[in-house]
C-alpha positions as CSV (number, residue, x, y, z in Angstrom):
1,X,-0.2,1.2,15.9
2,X,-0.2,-0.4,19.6
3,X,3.0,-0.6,21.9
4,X,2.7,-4.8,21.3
5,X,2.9,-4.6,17.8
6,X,5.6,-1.7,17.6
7,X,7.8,-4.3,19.9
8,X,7.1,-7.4,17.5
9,X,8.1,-5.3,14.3
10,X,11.2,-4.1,16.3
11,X,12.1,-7.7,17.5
12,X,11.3,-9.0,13.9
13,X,13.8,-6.3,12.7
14,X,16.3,-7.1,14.8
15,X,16.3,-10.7,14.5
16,X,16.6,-10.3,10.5
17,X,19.9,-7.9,11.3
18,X,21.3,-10.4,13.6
19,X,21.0,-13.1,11.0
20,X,22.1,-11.1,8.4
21,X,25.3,-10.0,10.0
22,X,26.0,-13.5,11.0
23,X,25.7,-14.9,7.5
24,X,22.8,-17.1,8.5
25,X,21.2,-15.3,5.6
26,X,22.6,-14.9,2.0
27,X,21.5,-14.1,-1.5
28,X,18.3,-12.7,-2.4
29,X,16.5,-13.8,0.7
30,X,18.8,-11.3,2.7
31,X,17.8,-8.7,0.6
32,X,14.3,-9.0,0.8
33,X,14.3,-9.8,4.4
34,X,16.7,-6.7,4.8
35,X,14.0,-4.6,2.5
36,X,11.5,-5.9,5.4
37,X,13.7,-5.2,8.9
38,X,13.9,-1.7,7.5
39,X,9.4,-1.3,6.8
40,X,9.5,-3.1,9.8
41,X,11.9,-0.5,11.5
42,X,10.7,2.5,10.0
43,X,6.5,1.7,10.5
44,X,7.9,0.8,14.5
45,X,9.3,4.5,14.7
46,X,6.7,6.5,13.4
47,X,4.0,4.2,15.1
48,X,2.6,4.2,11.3
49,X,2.1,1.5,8.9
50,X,0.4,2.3,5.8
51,X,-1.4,-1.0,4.7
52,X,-3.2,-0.7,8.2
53,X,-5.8,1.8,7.1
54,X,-6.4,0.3,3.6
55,X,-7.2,-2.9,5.4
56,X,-9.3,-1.4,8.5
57,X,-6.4,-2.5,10.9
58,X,-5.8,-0.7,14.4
59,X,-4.0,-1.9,16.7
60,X,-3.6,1.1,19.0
61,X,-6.1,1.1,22.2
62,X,-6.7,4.5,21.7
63,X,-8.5,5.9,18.8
């Protein structure tokens, strides 16, 4: 996984949080957008995602 999308997931994470602890976001949709911030979180840590090698993804310069 590259640095760029490591950053977006982050960011993406983050923003769901924020609207989360604001109350911008109630019900179902903040658990499944919770459910996401933390895949999104957790695949930004590890510099993993899982789906990317089903799908012949790479991101990453590097190989």
């Amino acid at each position: 996984m590259g640095t760029a999308d490591r950053a977006i997931r982050l960011m993406v994470a983050i923003l769901i949080a924020i609207l989360y602890f604001t109350g911008t976001i109630t019900g179902t949709a903040a658990l499944v957008l919770g459910f996401v911030a933390v895949i999104f979180a957790a695949t930004s840590m590890v510099s993993f995602c899982p789906l990317y090698p089903l799908l012949g993804i790479n991101t990453c310069k590097n190989k």
